[in-house]
C-alpha positions as CSV (number, residue, x, y, z in Angstrom):
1,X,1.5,14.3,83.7
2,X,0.2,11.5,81.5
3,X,-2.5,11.0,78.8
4,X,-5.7,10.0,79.7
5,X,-6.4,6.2,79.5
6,X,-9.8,4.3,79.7
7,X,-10.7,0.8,79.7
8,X,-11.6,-1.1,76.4
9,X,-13.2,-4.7,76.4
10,X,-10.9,-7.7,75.1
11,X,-7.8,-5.4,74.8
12,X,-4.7,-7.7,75.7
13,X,-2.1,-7.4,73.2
14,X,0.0,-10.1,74.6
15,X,1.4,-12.4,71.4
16,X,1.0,-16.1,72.3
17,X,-0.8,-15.4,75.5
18,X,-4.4,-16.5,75.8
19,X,-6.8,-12.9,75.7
20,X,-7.7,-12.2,79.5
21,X,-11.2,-11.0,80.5
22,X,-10.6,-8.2,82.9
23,X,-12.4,-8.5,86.0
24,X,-15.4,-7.1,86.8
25,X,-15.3,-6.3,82.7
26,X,-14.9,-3.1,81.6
27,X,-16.8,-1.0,79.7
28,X,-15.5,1.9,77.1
29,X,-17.1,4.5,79.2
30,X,-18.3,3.0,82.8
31,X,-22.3,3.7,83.3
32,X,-23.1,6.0,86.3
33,X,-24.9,3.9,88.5
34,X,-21.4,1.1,88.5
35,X,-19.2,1.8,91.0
36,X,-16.0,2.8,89.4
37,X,-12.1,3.1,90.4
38,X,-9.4,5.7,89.2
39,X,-5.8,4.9,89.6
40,X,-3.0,7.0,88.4
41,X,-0.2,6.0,86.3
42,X,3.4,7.7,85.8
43,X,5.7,5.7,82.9
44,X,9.3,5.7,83.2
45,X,10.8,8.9,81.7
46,X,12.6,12.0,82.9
47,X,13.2,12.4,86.6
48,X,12.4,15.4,88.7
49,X,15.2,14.8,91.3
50,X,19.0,14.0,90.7
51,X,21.6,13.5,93.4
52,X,24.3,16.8,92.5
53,X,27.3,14.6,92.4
54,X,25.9,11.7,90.2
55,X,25.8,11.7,86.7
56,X,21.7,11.8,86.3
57,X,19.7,10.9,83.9
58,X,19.4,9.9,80.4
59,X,16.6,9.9,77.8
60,X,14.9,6.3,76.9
61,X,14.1,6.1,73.2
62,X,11.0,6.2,72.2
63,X,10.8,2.3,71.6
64,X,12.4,1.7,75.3
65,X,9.7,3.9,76.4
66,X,7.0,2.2,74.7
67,X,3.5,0.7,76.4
68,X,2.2,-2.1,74.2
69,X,0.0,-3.5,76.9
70,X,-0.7,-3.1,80.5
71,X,-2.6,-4.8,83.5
72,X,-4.0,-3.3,87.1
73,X,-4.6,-5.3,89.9
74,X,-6.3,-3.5,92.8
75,X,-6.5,-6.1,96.3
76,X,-7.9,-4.6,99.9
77,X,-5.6,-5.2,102.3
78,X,-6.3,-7.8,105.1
79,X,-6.4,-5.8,108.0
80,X,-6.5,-8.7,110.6
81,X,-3.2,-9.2,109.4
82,X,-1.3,-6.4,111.4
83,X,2.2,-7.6,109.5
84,X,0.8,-8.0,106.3
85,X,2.6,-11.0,105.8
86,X,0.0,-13.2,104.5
87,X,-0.9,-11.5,101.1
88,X,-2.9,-14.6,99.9
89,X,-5.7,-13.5,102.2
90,X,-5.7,-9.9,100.2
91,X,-9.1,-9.6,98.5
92,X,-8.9,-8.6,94.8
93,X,-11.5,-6.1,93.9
94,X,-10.7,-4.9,90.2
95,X,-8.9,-5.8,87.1
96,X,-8.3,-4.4,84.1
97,X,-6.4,-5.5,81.3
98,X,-5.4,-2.9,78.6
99,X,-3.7,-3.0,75.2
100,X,-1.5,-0.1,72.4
101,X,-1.1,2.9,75.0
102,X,0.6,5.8,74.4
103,X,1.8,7.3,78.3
104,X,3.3,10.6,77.3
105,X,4.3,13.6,79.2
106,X,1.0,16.1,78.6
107,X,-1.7,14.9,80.5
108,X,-2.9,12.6,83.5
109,X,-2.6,9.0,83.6
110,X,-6.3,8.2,84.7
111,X,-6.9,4.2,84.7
112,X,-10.8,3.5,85.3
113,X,-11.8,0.1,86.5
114,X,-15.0,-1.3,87.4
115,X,-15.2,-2.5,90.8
116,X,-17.5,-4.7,92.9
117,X,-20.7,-3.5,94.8
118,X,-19.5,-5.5,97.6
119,X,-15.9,-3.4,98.1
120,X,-18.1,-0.1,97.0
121,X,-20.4,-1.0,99.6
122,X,-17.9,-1.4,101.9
123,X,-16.0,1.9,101.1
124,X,-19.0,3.8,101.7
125,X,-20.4,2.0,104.8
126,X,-17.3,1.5,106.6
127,X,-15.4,4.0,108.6
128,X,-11.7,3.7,108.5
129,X,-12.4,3.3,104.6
130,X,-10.5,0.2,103.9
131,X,-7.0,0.5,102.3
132,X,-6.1,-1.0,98.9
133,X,-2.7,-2.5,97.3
134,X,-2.5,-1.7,93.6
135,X,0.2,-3.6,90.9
136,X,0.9,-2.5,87.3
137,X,2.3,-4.6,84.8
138,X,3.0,-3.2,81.2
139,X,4.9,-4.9,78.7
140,X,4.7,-8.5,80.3
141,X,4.4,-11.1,77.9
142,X,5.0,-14.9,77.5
143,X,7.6,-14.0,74.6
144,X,9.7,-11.4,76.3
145,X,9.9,-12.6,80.1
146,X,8.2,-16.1,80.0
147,X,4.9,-14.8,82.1
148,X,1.9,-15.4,81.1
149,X,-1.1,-13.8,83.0
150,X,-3.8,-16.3,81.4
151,X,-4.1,-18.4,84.8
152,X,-4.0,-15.1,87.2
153,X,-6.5,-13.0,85.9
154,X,-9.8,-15.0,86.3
155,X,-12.6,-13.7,88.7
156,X,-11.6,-14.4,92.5
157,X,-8.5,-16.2,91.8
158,X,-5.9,-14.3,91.7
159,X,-4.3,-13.3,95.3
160,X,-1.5,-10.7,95.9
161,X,0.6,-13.3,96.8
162,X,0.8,-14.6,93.6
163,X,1.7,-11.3,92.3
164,X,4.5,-10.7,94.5
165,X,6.5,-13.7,94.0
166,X,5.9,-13.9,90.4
167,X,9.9,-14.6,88.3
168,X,11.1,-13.3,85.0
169,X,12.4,-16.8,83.8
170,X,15.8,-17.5,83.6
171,X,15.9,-17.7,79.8
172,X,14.6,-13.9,79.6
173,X,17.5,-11.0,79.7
174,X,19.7,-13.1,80.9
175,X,22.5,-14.5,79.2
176,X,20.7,-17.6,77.5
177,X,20.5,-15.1,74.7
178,X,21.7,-11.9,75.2
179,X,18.9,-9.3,74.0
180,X,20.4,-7.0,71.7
181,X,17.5,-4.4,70.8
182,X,14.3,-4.0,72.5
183,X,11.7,-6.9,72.1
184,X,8.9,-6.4,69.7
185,X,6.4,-6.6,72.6
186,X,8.4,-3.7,75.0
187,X,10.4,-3.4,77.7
188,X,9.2,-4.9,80.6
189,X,8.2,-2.8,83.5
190,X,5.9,-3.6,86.6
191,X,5.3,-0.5,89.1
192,X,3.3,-1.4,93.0
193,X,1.7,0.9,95.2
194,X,0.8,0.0,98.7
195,X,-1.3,0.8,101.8
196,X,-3.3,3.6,99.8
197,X,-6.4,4.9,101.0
198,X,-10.1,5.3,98.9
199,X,-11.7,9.3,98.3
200,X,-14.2,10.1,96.5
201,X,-17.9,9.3,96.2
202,X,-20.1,6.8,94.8
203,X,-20.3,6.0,92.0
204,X,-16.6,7.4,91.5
205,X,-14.1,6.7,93.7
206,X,-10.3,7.0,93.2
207,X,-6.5,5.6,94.8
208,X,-5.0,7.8,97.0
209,X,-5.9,10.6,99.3
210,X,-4.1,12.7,97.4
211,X,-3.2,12.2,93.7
212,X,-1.2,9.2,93.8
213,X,0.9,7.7,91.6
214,X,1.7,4.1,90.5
215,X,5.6,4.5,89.0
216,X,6.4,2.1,86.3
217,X,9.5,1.0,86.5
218,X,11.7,-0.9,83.8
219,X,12.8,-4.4,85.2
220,X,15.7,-4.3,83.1
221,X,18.8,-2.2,82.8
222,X,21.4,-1.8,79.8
223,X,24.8,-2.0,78.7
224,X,26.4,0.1,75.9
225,X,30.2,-0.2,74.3
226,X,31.7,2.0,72.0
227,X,34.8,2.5,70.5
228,X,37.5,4.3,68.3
229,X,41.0,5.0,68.3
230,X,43.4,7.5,67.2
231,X,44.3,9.0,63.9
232,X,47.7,9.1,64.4
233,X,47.9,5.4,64.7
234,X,48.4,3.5,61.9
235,X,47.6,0.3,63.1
236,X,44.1,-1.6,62.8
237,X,42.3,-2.9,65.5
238,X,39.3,-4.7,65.4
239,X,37.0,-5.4,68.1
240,X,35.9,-9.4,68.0
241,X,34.1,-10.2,71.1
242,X,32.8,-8.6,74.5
243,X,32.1,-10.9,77.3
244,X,30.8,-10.8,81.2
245,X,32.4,-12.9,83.6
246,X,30.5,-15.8,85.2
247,X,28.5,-15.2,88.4
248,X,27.2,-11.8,87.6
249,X,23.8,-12.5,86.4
250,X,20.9,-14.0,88.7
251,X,19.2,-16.8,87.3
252,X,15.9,-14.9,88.1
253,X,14.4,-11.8,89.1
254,X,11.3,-11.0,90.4
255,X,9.1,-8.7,88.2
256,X,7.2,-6.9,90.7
257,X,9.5,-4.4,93.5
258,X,8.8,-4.5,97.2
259,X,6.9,-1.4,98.5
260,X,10.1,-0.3,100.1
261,X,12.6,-0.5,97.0
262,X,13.3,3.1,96.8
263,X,13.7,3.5,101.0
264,X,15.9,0.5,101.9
265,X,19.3,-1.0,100.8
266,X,20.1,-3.0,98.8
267,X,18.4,-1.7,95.6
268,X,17.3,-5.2,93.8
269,X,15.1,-8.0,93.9
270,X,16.6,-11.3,92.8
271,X,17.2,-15.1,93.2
272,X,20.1,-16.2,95.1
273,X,21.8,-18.2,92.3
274,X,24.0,-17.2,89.2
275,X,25.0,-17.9,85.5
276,X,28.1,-19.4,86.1
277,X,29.5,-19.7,82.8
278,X,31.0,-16.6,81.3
279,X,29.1,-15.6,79.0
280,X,29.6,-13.6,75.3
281,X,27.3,-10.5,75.2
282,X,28.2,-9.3,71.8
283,X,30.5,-10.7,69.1
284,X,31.8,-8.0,66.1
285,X,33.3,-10.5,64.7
286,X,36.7,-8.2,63.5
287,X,34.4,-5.2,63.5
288,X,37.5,-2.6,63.0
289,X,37.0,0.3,65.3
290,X,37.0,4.2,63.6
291,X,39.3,6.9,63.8
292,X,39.1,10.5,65.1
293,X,41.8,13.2,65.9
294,X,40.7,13.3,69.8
295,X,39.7,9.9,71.5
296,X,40.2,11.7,74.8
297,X,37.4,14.4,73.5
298,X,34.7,11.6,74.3
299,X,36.2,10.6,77.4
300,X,33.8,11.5,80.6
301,X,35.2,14.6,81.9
302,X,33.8,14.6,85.5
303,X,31.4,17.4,84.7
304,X,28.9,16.7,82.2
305,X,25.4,15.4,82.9
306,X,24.1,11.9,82.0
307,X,22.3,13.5,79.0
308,X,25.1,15.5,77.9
309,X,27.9,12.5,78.0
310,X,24.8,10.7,76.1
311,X,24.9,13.5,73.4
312,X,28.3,13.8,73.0
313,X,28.6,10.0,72.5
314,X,25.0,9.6,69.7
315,X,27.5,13.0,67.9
316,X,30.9,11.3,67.5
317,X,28.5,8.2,66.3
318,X,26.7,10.5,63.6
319,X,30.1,12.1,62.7
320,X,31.5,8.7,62.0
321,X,34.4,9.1,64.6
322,X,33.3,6.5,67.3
323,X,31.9,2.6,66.6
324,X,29.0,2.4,68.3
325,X,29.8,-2.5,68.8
326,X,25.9,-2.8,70.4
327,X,23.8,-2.3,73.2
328,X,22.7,-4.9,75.8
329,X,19.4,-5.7,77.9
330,X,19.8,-7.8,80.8
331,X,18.2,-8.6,84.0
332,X,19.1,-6.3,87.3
333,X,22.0,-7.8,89.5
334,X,23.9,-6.9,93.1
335,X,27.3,-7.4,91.6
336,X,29.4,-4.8,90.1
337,X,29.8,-6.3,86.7
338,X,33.2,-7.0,84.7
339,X,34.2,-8.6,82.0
340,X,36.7,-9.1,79.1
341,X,36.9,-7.6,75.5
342,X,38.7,-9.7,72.9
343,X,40.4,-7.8,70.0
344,X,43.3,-8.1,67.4
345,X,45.8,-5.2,66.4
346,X,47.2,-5.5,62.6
347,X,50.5,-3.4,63.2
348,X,51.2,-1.3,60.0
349,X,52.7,-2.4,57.4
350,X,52.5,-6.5,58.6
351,X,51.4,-9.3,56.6
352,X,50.8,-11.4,59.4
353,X,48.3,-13.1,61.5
354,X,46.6,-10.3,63.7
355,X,47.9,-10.2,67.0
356,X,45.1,-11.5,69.9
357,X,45.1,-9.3,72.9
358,X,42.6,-9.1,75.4
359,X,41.2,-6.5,77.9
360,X,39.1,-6.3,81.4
361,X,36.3,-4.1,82.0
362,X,34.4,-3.4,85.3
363,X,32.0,-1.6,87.1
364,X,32.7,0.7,89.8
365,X,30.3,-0.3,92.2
366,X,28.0,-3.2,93.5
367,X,24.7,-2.7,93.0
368,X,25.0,-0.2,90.3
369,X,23.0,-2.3,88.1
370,X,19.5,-1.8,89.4
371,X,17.2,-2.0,87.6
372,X,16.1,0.6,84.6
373,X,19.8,2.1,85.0
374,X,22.0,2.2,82.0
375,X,25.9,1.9,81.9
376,X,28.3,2.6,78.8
377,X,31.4,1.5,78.3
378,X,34.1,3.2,75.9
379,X,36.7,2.2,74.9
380,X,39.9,3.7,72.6
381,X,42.8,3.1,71.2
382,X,45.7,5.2,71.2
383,X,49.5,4.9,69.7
384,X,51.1,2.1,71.7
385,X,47.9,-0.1,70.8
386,X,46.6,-0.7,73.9
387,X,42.8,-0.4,75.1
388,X,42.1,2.3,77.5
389,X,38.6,2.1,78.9
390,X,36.7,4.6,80.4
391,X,33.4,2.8,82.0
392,X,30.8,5.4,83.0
393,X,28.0,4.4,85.5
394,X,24.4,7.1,84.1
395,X,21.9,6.2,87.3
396,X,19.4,8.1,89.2
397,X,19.2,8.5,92.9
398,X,16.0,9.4,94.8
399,X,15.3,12.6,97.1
400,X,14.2,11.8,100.6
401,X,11.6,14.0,100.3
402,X,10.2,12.3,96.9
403,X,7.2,10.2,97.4
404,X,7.4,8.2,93.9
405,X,10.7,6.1,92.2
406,X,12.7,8.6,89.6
407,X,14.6,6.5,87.5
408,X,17.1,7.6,84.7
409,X,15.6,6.2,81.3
């Protein structure tokens, strides 16, 4: 249930990027007698499906959740190719290029494209109707994942295999520069729908034999670390740096998902190669961590949903009990992440140089760092000084039954 969207002329938003003319050009409201296109769009928010025994989802914010700017390619599929291997040969039959979109929860996403007489021709003329291959990309910019659409979006050029294969550069959420809030251009997300049928009649025709629709999915997922530590300890800790170990993070990832992401193991789609340094995500610098009279009170307890654990951690933050050190965007990965968290303990009463210490953190699982999942780490301090950390994995899984992604934020 989206808001309805229509195509305006000249509307790419993308800073630094050179305005794209969307192809055939649209109008504000298509004439009658132009064959015309509808394709349906779903943003990343709230699931309808959660696995019982997982954790579930979480909320984005609204700026995570944000659509500056979005494209739709729409290619016929080449049915002499029985594999479908050789996407270059895939026809593209309508662009659209589209810029400050609100995708909210109230109405229908309804894209409208112009499309060639030639492919309406077809559509009409042709019995099978031919099948289409539709890709969404939202939020893809030169300035937050080193893409630029400029070169891919002229009339006849642009082939679904240069779609597919296209990388978020290694310099973008990855651990050049660790992003820290979300970019001033969005999120990226990308979403692909395949093998789809045409209804409908000239002059209006629409993807999908039954309302289908194209899931955006966020290409990145997020780490957040918080802390406190107990009253009745009269030391002070301060937290000074948070690292990830070397090899966790791909070098690239590819922005657009296979068709079968949601039906196959494993659950990514990445380059083969690594960061090999280690890497610091965050650094406090001697940030010292707050107090409360329960640290165990914010602990996971095995029961609570994703949103509720969410909850209880954005309370103890408001209430001043827990030290909320930063969240992280990075790239997806097939490694179950770890890394070390630096920190110094002033024992009471001591004049001295703070005492360096130094504590590991990990995930549970490889491969719970799809994309668009989120993972928090907390962390607390109780009498005897030491870190405890409880690391808790929020992610969605998918029904069999469900015929679109549900993600978690």
């Amino acid at each position: 249930m989206l808001l309805l969207l229509t195509a305006c002329p000249g509307s790419s938003s993308e800073d630094g990027d050179e305005p794209v003319s969307p192809v055939p050009s649209p109008t504000p409201t298509p004439t009658s007698d132009k064959p015309t296109l509808k394709i349906y769009i779903f943003p990343p928010s709230r699931p309808a499906i959660t696995r019982a025994d997982d954790l579930g989802y979480v909320d984005s914010s609204v700026e995570e959740n944000k659509i500056h700017n979005i494209h739709v390619w729409v290619f016929e599929r080449d049915e002499s190719d029985l594999d479908h291997n050789s996407l270059d040969n895939s026809l593209l039959v309508g662009y659209v290029s589209l810029g400050n979109l609100t995708l909210s929860e109230t109405g229908n996403s309804e894209v409208t494209m112009e499309i060639t007489e030639r492919f309406a021709e077809k559509i009409m003329n042709n019995l099978p109707r031919p099948r289409v291959d539709v890709y969404v990309a939202a939020n893809v910019t030169s300035a937050n994942s080193g893409i630029s659409f400029a070169n891919l979006t002229q009339k006849g050029t642009t082939t679904e295999g240069q779609l597919k294969d296209i990388l978020i550069e290694s310099n973008y959420f990855g651990l050049t520069t660790p992003v820290q809030g979300v970019p001033a251009d969005g999120l990226p997300m990308s979403g692909v729908l395949k093998d789809q049928a045409i209804s409908g009649t000239s002059p209006v025709f629409r993807v999908g034999e039954r309302l289908q629709n194209v899931q955006l999915v966020r290409a990145v997922s997020k780490i957040r670390f918080v802390f406190c530590m107990s009253s009745s300890n009269n030391d002070k800790v301060a937290v000074n740096e948070i690292e990830l170990n070397d090899g966790m993070i791909p070098q690239g990832e590819y922005l657009f998902l296979t068709d079968d992401y949601n039906k196959v193991t494993p659950k990514w789609r990445i380059t083969d190669n690594y960061v090999s340094d280690k890497k610091t995500l965050l650094s406090p610098s001697g940030t010292i961590v707050k107090k409360n009279d329960d640290p165990y009170s914010y602990s996971y307890d095995g029961k609570m949903t994703g949103q509720e654990y969410e909850d209880l951690i954005n309370e103890g933050i408001a209430d001043d009990k827990l030290s909320d050190l930063g969240t992280v965007y990075l790239r997806e990965s097939n490694k179950a992440l770890a890394g070390v968290i630096n920190y110094a303990i002033t024992p009471y009463g001591s004049v001295t140089q703070n005492e360096k210490t130094k504590t590991s953190y990990s995930m549970r699982n490889v491969g719970d760092f799809s994309r668009n999942h989120t993972w928090i780490v907390y962390g607390y301090f109780v009498t005897n000084g030491d870190l405890k950390i409880n690391v808790v994995e929020l992610k969605n899984w998918e029904s069999s039954e469900a015929d679109r992604e549900i993600h978690n934020w």
